[in-house]
Each structure stands twice: as C-alpha cells, then as structure tokens.
C-alpha positions in Angstrom: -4.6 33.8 100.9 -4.3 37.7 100.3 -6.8 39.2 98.9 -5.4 40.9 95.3 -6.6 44.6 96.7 -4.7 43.3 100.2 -7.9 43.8 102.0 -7.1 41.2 104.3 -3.4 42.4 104.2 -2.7 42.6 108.1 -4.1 39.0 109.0 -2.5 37.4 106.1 0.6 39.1 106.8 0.4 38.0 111.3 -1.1 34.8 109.7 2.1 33.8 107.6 4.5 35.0 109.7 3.1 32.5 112.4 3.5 29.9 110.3 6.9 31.0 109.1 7.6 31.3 112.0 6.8 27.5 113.1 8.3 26.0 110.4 11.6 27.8 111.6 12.5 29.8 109.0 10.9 33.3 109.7 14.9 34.5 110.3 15.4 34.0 106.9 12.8 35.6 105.7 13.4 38.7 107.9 17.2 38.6 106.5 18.5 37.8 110.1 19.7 34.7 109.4 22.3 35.1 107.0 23.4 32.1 103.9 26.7 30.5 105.1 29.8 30.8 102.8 29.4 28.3 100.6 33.2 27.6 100.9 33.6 27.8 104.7 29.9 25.9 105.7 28.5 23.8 102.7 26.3 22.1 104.6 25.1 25.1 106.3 25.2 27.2 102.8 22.7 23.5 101.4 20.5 23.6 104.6 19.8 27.6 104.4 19.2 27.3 100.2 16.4 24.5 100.9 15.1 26.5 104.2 14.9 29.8 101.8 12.8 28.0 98.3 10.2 26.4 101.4 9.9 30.0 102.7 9.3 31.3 99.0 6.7 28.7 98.2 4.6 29.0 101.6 4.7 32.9 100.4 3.8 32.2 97.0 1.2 29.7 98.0 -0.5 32.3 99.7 -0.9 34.9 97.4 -3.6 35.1 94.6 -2.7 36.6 91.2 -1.6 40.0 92.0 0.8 39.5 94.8 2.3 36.4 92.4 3.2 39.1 89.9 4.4 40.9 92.5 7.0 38.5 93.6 7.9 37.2 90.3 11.2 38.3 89.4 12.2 37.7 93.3 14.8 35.7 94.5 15.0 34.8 97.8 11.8 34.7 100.0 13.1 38.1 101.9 12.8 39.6 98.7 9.4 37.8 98.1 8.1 39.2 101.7 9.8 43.1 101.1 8.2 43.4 97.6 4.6 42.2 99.0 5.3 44.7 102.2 6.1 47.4 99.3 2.7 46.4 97.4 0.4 46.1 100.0 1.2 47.7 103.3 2.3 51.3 102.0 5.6 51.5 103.3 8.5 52.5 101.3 6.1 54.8 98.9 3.8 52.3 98.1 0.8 54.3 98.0 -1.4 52.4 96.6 -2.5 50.3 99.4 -3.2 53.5 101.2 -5.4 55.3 98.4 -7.3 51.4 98.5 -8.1 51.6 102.3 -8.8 55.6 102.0 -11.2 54.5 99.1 -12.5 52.1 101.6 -13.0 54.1 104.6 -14.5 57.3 103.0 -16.7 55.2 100.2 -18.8 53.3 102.6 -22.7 52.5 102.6 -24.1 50.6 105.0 -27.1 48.1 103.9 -29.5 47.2 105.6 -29.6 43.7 103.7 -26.5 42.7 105.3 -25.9 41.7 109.1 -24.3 45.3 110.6 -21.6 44.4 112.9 -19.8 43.2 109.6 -20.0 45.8 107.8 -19.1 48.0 110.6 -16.0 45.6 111.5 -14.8 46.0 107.7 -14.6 50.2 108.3 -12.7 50.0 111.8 -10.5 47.4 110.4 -9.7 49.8 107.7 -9.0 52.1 109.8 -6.5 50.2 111.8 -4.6 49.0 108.9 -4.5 53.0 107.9 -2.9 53.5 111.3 -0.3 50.7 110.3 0.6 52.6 107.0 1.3 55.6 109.1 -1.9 56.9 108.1 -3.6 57.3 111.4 -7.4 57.9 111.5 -8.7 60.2 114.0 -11.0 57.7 116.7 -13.5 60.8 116.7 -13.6 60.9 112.9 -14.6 57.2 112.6 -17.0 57.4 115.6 -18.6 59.9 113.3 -17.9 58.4 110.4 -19.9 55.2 110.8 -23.0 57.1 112.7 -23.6 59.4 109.7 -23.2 56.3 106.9 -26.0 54.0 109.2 -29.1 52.9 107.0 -32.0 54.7 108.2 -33.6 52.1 110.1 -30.7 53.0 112.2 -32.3 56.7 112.1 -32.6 57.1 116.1 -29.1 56.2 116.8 -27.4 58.1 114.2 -29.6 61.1 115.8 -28.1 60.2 119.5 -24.7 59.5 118.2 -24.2 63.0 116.2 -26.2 65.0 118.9 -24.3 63.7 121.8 -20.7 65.4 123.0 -18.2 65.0 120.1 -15.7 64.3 123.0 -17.6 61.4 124.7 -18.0 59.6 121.1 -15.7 56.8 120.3 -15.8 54.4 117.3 -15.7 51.4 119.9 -19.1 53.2 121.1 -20.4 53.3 118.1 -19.3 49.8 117.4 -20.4 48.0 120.3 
C-alpha cells in the first residue's frame, strides 16, 4: 500500500504497474488503449468499461487514506493513476512530495538503537526518488551527507570519510 506521505512512492508505483500490467490492463491505465465507440464496438466499449472499474479498484485497494482522497472525484483509473502521480511524485507542480523527501534527506539522525544499513538505505533512497522528481541530489553531497549525520560510535569513520579526497567519496562508499 502507499504510504500517506508516499514514502514508499517509487516501489508502490513499479509494484502496481507490474501487476497492472499482468492483469492486462496497464494500456488503459496509461490512456493508450482507447474506449471503443459505444455505437460502432459495444462489446469492445462493455469489455474496456469492466477492464477500466478492475484497474480503478486494484489502485484504490492500494492506497491508504490520503491517496483515497486523492482519487476520489476520479473517473477512470487513468485519472485515478495521473492524480496520485500529481500527489506524490512531484510532477506537474506537485511540490509537495518534493518538500517531504527534502524534509527527509536534510532532517536525518542516525541512532545508534537501530540496525544502520536501514537507516542509511532510507537517505539514498530518498535521494533517488529526488532524482525522479527532477530534483537531483549531488552523489558527493550525500556521500557527505550521511558521514557527518553518523552516531558517534561511528566517530572514526565519519573522521576518514570527511578527511579523505572529496572527489574519491561516493555515497555507495559510504554505504557499503
């Protein structure tokens, strides 16, 4: 299910187009499959209704309260999968996903209560969906990033990592 701060945004979203896509009837979600003419094809006009209200109720399925308000007022499942693009990928203005994963990237605290390679995995994945809202994070940036936001039992590699050549340090570095 997506998240209602779209957190997860980018795996529900290659997620339910997968299945979409199995269940045939990712065209129509897309828009490339057009209705028929309800005159000229009934049958065909029938089959695409019934293809188009599964479509919209495997994407409303999937959603938790804030992407169901979201679709709402939507009638056809392209609609459904535009506005939920709108809300939570920030494309077409939608900024708010963008200030979210900002929040997210530049607000971190590392614990050490909590496995790292978790917490770490959250930043980078951030960071990637930033890239997919054309909001590109410099590799550097995040290298350097999660080296200065390590816990300080992580003291002696924070030291290496912001002592060492800023053009040798990568976030995958880091990372691994």
């Amino acid at each position: 299910m997506l998240d209602d701060d779209g957190e997860n945004y980018n795996t529900w979203y290659t997620a339910l187009q997968l299945a979409l896509n199995n269940r045939g009837i990712w065209p129509i979600v897309t828009g490339t499959e057009l209705r028929p003419d309800r005159t000229t094809d009934p049958t065909g006009h029938k089959e695409w209704g019934l293809k188009d209200r599964e479509a919209r109720l495997m994407i409303l399925l999937a959603l938790r309260k804030v992407g169901q308000n979201c679709v709402f007022c939507g009638t056809s499942s392209k609609e459904y999968w535009d506005r939920i693009a709108s809300q939570y990928s920030g494309a077409g203005g939608g900024n708010k996903r963008t200030v979210s994963l900002l929040q997210q990237f530049f607000t971190i605290s590392f614990k050490d209560s909590e496995p790292m390679q978790p917490q770490i995995d959250r930043v980078v994945c951030a960071a990637q969906q930033l890239e997919t809202v054309s909001f590109p994070i410099d590799d550097r940036l995040l290298a350097f990033l999660l080296a200065i936001c390590l816990p300080d039992s992580y003291a002696m590699l924070r030291t290496i990592i912001t002592n060492s050549e800023a053009a040798n340090i990568t976030s995958k570095w880091v990372a691994d």
